[in-house]
VEXDREN-2710 file (C-alpha; in Angstrom, 1 decimal):
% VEXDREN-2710
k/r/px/py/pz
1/UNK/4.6/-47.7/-27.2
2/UNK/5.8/-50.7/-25.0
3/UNK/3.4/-53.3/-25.1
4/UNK/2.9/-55.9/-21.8
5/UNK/0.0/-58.8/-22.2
6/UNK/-1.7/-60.2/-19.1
7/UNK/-3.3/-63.5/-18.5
8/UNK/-5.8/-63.8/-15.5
9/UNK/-5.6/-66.6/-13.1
10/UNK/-8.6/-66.2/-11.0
11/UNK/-10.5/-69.5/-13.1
12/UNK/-7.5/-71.7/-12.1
13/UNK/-4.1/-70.9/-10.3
14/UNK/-5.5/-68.1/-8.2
15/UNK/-8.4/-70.2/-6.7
16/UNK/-6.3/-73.5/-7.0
17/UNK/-4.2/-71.7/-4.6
18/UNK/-6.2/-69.7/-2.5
19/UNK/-9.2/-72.7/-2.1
20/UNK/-7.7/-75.4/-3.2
21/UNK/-9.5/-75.1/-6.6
22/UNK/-13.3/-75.7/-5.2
23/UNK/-14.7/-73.3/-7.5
24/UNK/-17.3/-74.9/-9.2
25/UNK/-18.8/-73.5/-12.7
26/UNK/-21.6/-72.1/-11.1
27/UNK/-19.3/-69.6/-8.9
28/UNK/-17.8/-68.0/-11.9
29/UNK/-21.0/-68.7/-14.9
30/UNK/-21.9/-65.3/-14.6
31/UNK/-18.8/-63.1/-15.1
32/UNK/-17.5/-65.1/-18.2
33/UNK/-18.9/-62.4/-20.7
34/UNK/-17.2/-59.8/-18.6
35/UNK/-13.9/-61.5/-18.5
36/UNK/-14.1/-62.0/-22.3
37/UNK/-14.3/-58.4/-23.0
38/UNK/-11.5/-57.3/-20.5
39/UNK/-8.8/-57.3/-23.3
40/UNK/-7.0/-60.4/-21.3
41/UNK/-3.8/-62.3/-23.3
42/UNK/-5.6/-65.3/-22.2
43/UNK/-7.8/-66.7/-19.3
44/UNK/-5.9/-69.3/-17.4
45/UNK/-9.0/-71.5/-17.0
46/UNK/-8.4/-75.6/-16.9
47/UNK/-5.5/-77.8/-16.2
48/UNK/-3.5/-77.9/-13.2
49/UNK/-6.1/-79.0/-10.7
50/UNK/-9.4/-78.2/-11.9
51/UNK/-9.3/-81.6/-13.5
52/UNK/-9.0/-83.4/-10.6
53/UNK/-11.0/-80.7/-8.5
54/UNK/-13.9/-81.4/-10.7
55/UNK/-14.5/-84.7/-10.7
56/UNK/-13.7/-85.9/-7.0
57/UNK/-15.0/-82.6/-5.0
58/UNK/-17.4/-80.9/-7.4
59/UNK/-19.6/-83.5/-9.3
60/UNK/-18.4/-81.5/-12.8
61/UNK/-17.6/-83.2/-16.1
62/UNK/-14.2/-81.4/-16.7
63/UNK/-14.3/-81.1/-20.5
64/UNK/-18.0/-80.2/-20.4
65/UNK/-16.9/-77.0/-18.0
66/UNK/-13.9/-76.2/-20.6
67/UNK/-17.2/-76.3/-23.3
68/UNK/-18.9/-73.9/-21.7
69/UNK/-16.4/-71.3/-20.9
70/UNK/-15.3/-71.6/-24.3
71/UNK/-19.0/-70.7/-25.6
72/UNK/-19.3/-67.9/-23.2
73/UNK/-15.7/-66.6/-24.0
74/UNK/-15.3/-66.4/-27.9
75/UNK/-13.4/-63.6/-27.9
76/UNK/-10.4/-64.6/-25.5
77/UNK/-7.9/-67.5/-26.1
78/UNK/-8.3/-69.8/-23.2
79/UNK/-5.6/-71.2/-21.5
80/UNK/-4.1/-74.6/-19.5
81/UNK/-1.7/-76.0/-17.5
82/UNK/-0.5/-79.2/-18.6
83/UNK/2.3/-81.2/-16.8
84/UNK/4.2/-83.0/-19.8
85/UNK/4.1/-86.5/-19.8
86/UNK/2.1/-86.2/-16.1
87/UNK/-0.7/-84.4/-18.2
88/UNK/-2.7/-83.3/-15.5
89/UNK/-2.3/-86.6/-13.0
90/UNK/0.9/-87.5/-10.8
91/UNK/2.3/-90.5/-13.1
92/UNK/3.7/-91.0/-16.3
93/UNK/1.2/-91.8/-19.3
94/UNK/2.1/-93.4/-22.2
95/UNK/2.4/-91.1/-25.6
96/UNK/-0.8/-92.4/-27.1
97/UNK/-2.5/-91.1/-24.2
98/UNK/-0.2/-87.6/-24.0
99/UNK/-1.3/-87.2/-27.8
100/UNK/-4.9/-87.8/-27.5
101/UNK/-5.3/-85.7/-24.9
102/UNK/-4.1/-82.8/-26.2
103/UNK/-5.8/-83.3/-29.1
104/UNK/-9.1/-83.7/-26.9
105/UNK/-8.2/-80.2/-25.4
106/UNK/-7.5/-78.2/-28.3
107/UNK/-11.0/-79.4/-29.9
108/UNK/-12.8/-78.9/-27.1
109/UNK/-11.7/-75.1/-26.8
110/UNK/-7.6/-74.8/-25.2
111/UNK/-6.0/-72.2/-27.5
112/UNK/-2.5/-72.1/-25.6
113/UNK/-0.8/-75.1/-23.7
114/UNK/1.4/-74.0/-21.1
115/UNK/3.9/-77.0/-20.5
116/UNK/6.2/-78.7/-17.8
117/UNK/8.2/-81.2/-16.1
118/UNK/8.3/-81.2/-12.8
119/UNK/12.4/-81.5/-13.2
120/UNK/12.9/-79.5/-16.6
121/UNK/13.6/-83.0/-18.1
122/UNK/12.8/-81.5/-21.7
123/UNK/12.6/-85.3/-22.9
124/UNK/9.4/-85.2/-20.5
125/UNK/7.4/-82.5/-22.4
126/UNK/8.6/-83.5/-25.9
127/UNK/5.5/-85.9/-27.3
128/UNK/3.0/-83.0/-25.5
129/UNK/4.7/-80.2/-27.4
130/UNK/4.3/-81.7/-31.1
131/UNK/1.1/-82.7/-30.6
132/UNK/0.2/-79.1/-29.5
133/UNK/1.7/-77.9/-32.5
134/UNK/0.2/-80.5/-34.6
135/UNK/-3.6/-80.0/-33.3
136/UNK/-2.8/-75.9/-34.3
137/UNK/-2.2/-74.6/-30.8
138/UNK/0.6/-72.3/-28.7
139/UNK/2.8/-74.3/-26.8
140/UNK/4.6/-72.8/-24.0
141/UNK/7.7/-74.5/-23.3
142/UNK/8.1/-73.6/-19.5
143/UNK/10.9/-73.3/-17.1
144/UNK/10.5/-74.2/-13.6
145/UNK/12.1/-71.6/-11.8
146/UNK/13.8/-72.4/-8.2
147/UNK/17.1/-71.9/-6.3
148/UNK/19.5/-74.4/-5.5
149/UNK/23.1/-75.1/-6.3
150/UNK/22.6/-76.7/-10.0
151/UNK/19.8/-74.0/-11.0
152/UNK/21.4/-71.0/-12.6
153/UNK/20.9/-68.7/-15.6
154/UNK/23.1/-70.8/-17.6
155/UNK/21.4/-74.1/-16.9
156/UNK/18.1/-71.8/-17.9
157/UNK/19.1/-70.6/-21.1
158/UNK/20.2/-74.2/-21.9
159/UNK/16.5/-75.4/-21.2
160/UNK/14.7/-72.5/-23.2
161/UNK/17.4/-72.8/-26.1
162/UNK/16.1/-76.6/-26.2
163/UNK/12.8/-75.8/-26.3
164/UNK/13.3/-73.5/-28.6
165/UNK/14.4/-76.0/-31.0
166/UNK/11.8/-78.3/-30.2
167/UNK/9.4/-75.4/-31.7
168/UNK/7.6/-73.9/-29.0
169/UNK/6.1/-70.6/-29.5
170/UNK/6.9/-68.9/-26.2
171/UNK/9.0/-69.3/-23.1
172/UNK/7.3/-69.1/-19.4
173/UNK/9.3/-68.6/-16.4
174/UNK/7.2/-70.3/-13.8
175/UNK/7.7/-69.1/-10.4
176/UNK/5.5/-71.6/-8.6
177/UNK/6.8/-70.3/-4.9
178/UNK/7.0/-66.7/-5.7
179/UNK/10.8/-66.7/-4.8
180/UNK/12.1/-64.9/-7.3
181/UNK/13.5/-61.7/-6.4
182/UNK/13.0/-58.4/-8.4
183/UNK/17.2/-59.3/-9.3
184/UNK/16.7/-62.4/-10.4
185/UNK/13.4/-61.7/-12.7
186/UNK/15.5/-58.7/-14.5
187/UNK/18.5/-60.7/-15.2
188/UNK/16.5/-64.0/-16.1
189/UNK/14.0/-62.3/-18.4
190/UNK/16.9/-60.0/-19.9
191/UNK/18.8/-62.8/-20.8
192/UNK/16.3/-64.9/-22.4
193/UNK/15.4/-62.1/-24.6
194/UNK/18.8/-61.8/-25.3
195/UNK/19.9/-65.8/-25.9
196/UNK/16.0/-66.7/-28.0
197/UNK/13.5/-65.5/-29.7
198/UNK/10.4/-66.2/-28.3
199/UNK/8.0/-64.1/-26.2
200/UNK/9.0/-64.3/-22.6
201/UNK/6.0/-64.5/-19.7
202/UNK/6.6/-64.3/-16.1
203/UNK/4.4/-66.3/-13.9
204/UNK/4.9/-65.9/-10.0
205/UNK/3.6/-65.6/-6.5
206/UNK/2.9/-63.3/-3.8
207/UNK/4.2/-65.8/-1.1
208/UNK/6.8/-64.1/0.1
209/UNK/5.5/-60.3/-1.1
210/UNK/8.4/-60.4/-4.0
211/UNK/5.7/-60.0/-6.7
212/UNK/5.2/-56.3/-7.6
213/UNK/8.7/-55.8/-7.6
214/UNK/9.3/-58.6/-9.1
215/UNK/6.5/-57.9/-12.7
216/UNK/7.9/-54.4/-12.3
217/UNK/11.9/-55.7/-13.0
218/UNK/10.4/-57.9/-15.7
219/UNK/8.8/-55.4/-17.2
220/UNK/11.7/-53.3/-17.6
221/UNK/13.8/-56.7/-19.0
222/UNK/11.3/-56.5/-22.1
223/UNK/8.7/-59.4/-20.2
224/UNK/6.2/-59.8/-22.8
225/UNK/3.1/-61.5/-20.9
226/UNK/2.8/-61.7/-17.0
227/UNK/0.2/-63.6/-15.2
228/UNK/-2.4/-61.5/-12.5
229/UNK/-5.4/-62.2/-10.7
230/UNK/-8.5/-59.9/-10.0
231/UNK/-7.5/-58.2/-6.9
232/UNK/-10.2/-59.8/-4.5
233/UNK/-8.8/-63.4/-5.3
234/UNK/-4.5/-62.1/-5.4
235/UNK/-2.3/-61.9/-3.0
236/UNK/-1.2/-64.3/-0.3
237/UNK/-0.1/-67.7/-2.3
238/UNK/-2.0/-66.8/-5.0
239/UNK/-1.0/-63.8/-8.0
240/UNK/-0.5/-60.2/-7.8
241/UNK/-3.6/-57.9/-8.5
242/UNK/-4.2/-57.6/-12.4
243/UNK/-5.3/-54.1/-11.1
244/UNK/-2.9/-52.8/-9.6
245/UNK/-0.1/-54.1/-11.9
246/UNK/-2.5/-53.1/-14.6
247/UNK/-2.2/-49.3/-13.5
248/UNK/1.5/-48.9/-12.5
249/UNK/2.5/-50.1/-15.8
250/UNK/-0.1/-48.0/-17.6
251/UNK/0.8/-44.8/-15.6
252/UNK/4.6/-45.9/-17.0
253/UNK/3.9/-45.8/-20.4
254/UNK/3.0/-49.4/-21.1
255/UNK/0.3/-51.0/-23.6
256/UNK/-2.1/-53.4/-21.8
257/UNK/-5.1/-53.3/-23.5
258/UNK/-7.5/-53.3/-20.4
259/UNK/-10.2/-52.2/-19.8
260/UNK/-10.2/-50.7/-16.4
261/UNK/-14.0/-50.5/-15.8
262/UNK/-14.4/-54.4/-16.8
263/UNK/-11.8/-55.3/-14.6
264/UNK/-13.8/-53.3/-11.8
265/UNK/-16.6/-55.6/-12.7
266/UNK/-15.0/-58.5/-12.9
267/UNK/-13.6/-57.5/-8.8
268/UNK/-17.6/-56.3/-7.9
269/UNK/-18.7/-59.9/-8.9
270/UNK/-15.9/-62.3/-7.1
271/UNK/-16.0/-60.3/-3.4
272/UNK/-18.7/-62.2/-2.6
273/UNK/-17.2/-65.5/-3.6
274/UNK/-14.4/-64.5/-2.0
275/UNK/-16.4/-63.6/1.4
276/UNK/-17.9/-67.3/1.2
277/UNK/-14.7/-68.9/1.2
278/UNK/-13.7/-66.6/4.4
279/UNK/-17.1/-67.5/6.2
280/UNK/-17.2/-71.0/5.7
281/UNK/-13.3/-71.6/6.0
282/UNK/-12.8/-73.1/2.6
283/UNK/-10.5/-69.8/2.7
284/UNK/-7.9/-70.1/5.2
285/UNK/-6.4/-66.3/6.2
286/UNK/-3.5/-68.2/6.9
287/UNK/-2.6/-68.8/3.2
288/UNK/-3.4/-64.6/2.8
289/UNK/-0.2/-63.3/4.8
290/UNK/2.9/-62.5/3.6
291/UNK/5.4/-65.5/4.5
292/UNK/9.4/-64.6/3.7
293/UNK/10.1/-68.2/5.3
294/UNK/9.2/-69.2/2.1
295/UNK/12.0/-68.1/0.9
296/UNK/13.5/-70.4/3.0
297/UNK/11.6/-73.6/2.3
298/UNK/10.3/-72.5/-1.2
299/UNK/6.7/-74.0/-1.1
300/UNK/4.5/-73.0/-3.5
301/UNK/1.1/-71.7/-3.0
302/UNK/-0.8/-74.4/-4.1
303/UNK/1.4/-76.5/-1.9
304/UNK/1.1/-74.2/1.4
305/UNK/-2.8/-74.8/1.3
306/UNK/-3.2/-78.5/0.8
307/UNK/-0.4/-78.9/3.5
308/UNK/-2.7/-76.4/6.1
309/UNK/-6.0/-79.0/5.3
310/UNK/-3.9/-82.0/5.5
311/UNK/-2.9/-80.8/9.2
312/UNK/-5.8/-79.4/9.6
313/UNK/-7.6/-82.7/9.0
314/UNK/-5.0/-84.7/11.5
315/UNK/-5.4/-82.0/14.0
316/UNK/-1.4/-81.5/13.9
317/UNK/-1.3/-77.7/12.6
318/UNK/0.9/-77.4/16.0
319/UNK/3.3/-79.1/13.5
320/UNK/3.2/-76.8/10.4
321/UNK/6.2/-74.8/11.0
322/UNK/8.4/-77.9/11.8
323/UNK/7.0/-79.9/8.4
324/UNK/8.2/-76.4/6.8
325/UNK/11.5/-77.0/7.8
326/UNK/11.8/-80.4/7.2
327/UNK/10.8/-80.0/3.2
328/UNK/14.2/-78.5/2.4
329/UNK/15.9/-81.4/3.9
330/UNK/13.7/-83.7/2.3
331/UNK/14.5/-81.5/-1.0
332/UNK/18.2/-81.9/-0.6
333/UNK/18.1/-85.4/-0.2
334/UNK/16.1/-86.0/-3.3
335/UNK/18.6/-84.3/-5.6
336/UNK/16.5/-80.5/-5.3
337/UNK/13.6/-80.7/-7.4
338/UNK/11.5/-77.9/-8.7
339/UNK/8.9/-77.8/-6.1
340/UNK/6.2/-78.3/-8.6
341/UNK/3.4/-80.8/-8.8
342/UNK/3.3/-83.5/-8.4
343/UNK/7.0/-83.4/-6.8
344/UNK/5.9/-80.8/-4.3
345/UNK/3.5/-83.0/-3.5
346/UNK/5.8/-85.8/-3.0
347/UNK/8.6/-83.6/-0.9
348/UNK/5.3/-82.0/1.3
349/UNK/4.0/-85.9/1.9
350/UNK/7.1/-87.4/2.5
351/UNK/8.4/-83.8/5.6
352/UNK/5.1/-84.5/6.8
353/UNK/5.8/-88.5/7.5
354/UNK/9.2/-87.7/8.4
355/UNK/7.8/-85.1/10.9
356/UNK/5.0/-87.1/12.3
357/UNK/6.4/-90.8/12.1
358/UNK/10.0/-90.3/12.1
359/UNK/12.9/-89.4/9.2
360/UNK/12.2/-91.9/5.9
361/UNK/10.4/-94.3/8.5
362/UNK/7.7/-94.3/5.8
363/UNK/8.3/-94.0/2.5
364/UNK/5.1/-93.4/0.0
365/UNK/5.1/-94.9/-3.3
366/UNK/5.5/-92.1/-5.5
367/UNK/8.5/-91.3/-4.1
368/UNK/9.8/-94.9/-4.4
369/UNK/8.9/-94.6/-8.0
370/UNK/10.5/-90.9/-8.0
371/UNK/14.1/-92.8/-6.9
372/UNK/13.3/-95.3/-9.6
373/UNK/13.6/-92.7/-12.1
374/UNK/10.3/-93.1/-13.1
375/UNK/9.4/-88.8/-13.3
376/UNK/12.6/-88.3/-15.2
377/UNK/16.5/-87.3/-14.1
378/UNK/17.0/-85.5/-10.6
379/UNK/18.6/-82.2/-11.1
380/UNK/21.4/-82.9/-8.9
381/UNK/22.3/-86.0/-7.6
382/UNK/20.0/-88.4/-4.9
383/UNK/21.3/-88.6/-1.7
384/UNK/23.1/-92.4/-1.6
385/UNK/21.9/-93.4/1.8
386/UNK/17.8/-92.4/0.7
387/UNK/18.6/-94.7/-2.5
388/UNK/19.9/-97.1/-0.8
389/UNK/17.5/-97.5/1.9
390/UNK/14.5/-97.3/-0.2
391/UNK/16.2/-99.4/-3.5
392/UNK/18.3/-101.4/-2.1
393/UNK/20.7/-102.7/-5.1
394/UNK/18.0/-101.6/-7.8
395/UNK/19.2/-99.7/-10.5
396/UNK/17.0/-96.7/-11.1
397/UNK/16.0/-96.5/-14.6
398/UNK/18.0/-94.2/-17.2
399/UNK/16.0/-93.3/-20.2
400/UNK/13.0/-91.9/-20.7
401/UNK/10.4/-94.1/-18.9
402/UNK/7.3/-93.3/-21.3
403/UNK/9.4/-95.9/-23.6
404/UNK/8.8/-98.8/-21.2
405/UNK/5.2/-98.3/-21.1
406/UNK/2.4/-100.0/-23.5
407/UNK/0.3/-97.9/-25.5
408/UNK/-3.4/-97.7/-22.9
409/UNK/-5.8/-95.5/-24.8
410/UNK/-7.8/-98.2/-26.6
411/UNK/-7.4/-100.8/-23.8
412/UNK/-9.1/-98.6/-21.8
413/UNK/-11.7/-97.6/-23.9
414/UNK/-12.4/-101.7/-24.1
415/UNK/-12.5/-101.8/-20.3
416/UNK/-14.7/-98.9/-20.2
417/UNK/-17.5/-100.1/-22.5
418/UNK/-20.6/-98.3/-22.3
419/UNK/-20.0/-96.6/-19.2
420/UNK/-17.6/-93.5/-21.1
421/UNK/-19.8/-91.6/-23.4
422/UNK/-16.8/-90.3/-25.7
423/UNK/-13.4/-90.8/-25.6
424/UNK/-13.0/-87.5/-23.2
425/UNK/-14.6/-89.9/-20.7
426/UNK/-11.7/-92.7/-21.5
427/UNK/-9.3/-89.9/-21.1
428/UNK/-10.9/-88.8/-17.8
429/UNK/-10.7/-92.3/-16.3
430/UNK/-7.3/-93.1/-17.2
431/UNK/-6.5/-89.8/-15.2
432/UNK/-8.7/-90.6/-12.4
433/UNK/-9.9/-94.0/-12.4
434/UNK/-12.0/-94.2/-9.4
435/UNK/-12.6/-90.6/-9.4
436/UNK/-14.3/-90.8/-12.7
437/UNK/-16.3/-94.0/-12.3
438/UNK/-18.0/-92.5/-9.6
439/UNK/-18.4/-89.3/-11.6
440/UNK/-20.2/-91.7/-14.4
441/UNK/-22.3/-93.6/-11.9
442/UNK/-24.0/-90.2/-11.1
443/UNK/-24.2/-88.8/-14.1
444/UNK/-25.8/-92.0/-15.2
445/UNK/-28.1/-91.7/-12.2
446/UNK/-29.2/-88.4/-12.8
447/UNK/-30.3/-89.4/-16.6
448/UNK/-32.1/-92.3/-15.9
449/UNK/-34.6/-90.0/-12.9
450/UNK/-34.5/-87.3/-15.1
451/UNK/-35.8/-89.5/-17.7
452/UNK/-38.1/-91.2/-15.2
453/UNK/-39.4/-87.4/-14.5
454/UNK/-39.9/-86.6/-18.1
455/UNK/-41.7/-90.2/-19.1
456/UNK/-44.4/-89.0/-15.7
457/UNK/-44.6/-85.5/-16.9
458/UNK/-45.8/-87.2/-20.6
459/UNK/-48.6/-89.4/-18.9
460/UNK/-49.8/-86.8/-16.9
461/UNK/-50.6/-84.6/-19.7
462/UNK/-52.1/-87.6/-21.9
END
C-alpha cells in the first residue's frame, strides 16, 4: 500500500501565520496528549517565530515551552524551523553559536531540523546541517520554492543534489506563498524522486487556494511527507486541513496512519481558540480569504499578516493593495529572493517605505547589509542603480560572511554573568538581546515574590 506521512502545523506555522504566532503554551497544554497519539510524522512545534513570539509578546521561556511539549509528547518526533546560519533571528551568527544551538535544541527535545537559507545559498546552512547530524538528529535540507527567471527545476535539482551530499536525511520543498501550482508540485516532486534519494515533503500554502490540488499532484509524484493543519486553524495563509487531505488520500488508497477520531478531537479543542482570535481581532478574516493576487506578488502567509498589523498600526490599510504591488518591484530590484524570512521581511519593509515615503527614499539597514552581501549571494543579479545608491563604490562582500565573524558564545556568556541561568539563556540573548533581558528581569522578579510569598507562608505557620 502507498504510504503518505503528515506533519501538523497548528503549534507553529499554522498560528504563526494565521495570529502571528501569539499562541501561548497555555492555549494548546491541553491537547498535547491528543496530538501525540494522532499517528503524526511530526508536530511542527518551535522555530520559525515562536522564539521570538515568546519572549517579546508572551512572557514564555522558549526552551522551557519546547520541555514541556516534549514531556507531554513522547510518542511523536517534534519538529523546527531553523533558518541556517540566521538560526531563528534575522542576522548572521557565527558557527560557534549555529553549533551550540542546535545542540541546545536536540537535547532539549527537537528530533527533526528542518533547514534554510533565505536564498538557497547551500554554504548558509552547511555548519547547521553537521551539527544536526552530529547531535543524532534529521536534517532537512530545504528548498525554497518561488518563481522567477533564475528558479527552475534544474537550478532545484542542483540544490537538493548538494544537499544531498552534504548528508541530509530528507529533502523539503518549501512553498512559503502557496504558489505552487498542482503542475509544478508533480513535476518538482517527480523529479527529485527521480535525480536523489531522499524522502521528499511538500510544505505549502492555501494563499492562493492551490493547496488541495497541489498535495493531491504530489501525492501522485511519490511525495513522501506533506505538511497540514487541523482544519479549524488551515486555510487562508496558513495549511490545508490535515482532515480533509487525510480522507481524500485515504479514500484513494493511501497509508496515513491517522487516527480520524483524534484528529476530530484535536479540531473540538482549538474552535474555541480559534473563535478568540476572531472576537478579539488577534484573527484578522482578512488573512482567511482566498487571494490569487498572490500569485502575482508571492507573499507568504506569515508575511501577509504582519504587513495587515503593521498598516493596521499606521492606520494606512487604505495602502495594502498598492505595498502588494510594490514588493515585486522591490523583489526584482534586489536580484529575486525567495520571499522567506527574514528577506520577506526585508522586501515587505522596504514596498512599505517606498509606498509611504517615496521609492528607496529610506533604506533600512538590513537591507543595506543584504546589498553588502552579508545574507549570502542574490539569486540573480542586484539591480546596479539600488547598489549604487545605497553602496556607493563599496564592494559587497563575496564569500561566505560567517568567516568574517568572531566566535560570541562565551563572550556573551561573560557579559551575561549571573543574569542567564544556563547557556539556553546565553543563546536566547544573543538571539534577542533586549527581548531576553527583559524576559530575565521578570522571571527574576517573579522568584524573588514568590520566594517572599513562601518565606511569609513559613512564619505564619511557626
Amino acid at each position: 500500500m502507498k504510504k503518505i506521512k503528515f506533519t501538523e502545523t497548528v503549534l507553529r506555522d499554522a498560528q504563526q501565520s494565521l495570529i502571528a504566532t501569539r499562541m501561548s503554551f497555555d492555549d494548546f497544554e491541553p491537547v498535547l496528549a491528543e496530538l501525540d497519539k494522532a499517528g503524526y510524522y511530526s508536530l511542527e512545534c518551535w522555530g520559525g517565530a515562536t522564539f521570538d513570539s515568546c519572549l517579546r509578546y508572551l512572557n514564555e521561556d522558549p526552551w522551557e515551552r519546547l520541555r514541556k511539549i516534549r514531556k507531554a509528547c513522547p510518542n511523536t518526533k517534534l519538529q523546527m524551523l531553523l533558518r541556517g546560519q540566521n538560526l531563528l533571528g534575522y542576522k548572521h551568527y557565527p558557527d560557534d553559536v549555529v553549533r551550540k544551538f542546535v545542540a541546545k535544541s536536540v537535547e532539549n527535545g527537537i528530533d527533526i531540523i528542518r533547514i534554510f537559507d533565505a536564498l538557497n545559498d547551500v554554504r548558509n546552512i552547511e555548519v547547521a546541517v553537521d551539527q544536526t547530524i552530529k547531535s543524532g538528529a534529521h536534517a532537512s535540507g530545504t528548498i525554497c520554492f518561488t518563481l522567477s527567471p533564475v528558479h527552475n527545476i534544474e537550478s532545484y535539482i542542483k540544490l537538493a543534489k548538494d544537499m544531498e551530499n552534504m548528508g541530509v536525511h530528507s529533502i523539503c520543498i518549501k512553498d512559503m506563498a502557496g504558489i505552487m501550482s498542482p503542475k509544478e508540485a508533480y513535476d518538482l516532486v517527480k523529479a527529485l524522486k527521480e535525480n536523489t534519494k531522499l524522502p521528499i515533503i511538500l510544505h505549502t500554502h492555501s494563499t492562493t487556494g492551490l493547496a488541495a490540488m497541489t498535495l493531491q499532484k504530489a501525492a501522485e509524484a511519490g511525495v513522501d511527507v506533506i505538511d497540514t493543519a487541523i482544519s479549524c486553524m488551515s486555510g487562508g495563509t496558513s495549511q490545508f486541513a490535515t482532515e480533509t487531505m487525510n480522507y481524500v488520500l485515504t479514500q484513494q488508497g493511501y497509508e496515513t496512519g491517522l487516527d480520524t477520531d483524534v484528529l476530530k478531537n484535536i479540531n473540538d479543542f482549538f474552535k474555541p481558540v480559534r473563535a478568540k482570535a476572531l472576537e478579539s481581532g488577534l484573527l484578522n478574516p482578512v488573512v482567511l480569504a482566498t487571494d490569487t493576487d498572490a500569485l502575482g506578488y508571492q507573499v507568504p502567509g506569515g508575511m501577509l499578516s504582519n504587513l495587515v498589523a503593521q498598516l493596521t498600526a499606521q492606520n494606512k490599510m487604505d495602502k495594502f493593495e498598492e505595498v502588494l504591488q510594490e514588493v515585486p518591484r522591490v523583489r526584482a530590484d534586489m536580484g529575486y529572493p525567495p520571499l522567506v524570512t527574514p528577506m520577506s521581511q526585508m522586501v515587505g519593509v522596504q514596498a512599505t517605505q517606498n509606498v509611504l515615503l517615496g521609492k528607496y527614499k529610506n533604506v533600512s539597514k538590513d537591507v543595506r547589509s543584504y546589498l553588502k552581501g552579508e545574507y549570502g549571494k542574490a539569486p540573480a543579479p542586484v539591480s546596479p542603480e539600488l547598489l549604487k545608491q545605497v553602496l556607493g563604490d563599496e564592494k559587497p562582500i563575496e564569500g561566505r560572511f560567517a568567516d568574517t565573524l568572531a566566535p560570541a558564545f562565551e563572550a556573551a556568556k561573560a557579559e551575561l554573568g549571573s543574569k542567564a541561568k544556563s547557556d539556553e539563556d546565553v543563546l536566547s540573548y544573543i538571539a534577542f538581546p533586549m527581548q531576553a533581558e527583559a524576559f530575565f528581569e521578570k522571571r527574576d522578579e517573579l522568584e524573588r515574590n514568590t520566594f517572599k510569598y513562601t518565606i511569609r507562608e513559613v512564619k505564619e505557620e511557626d
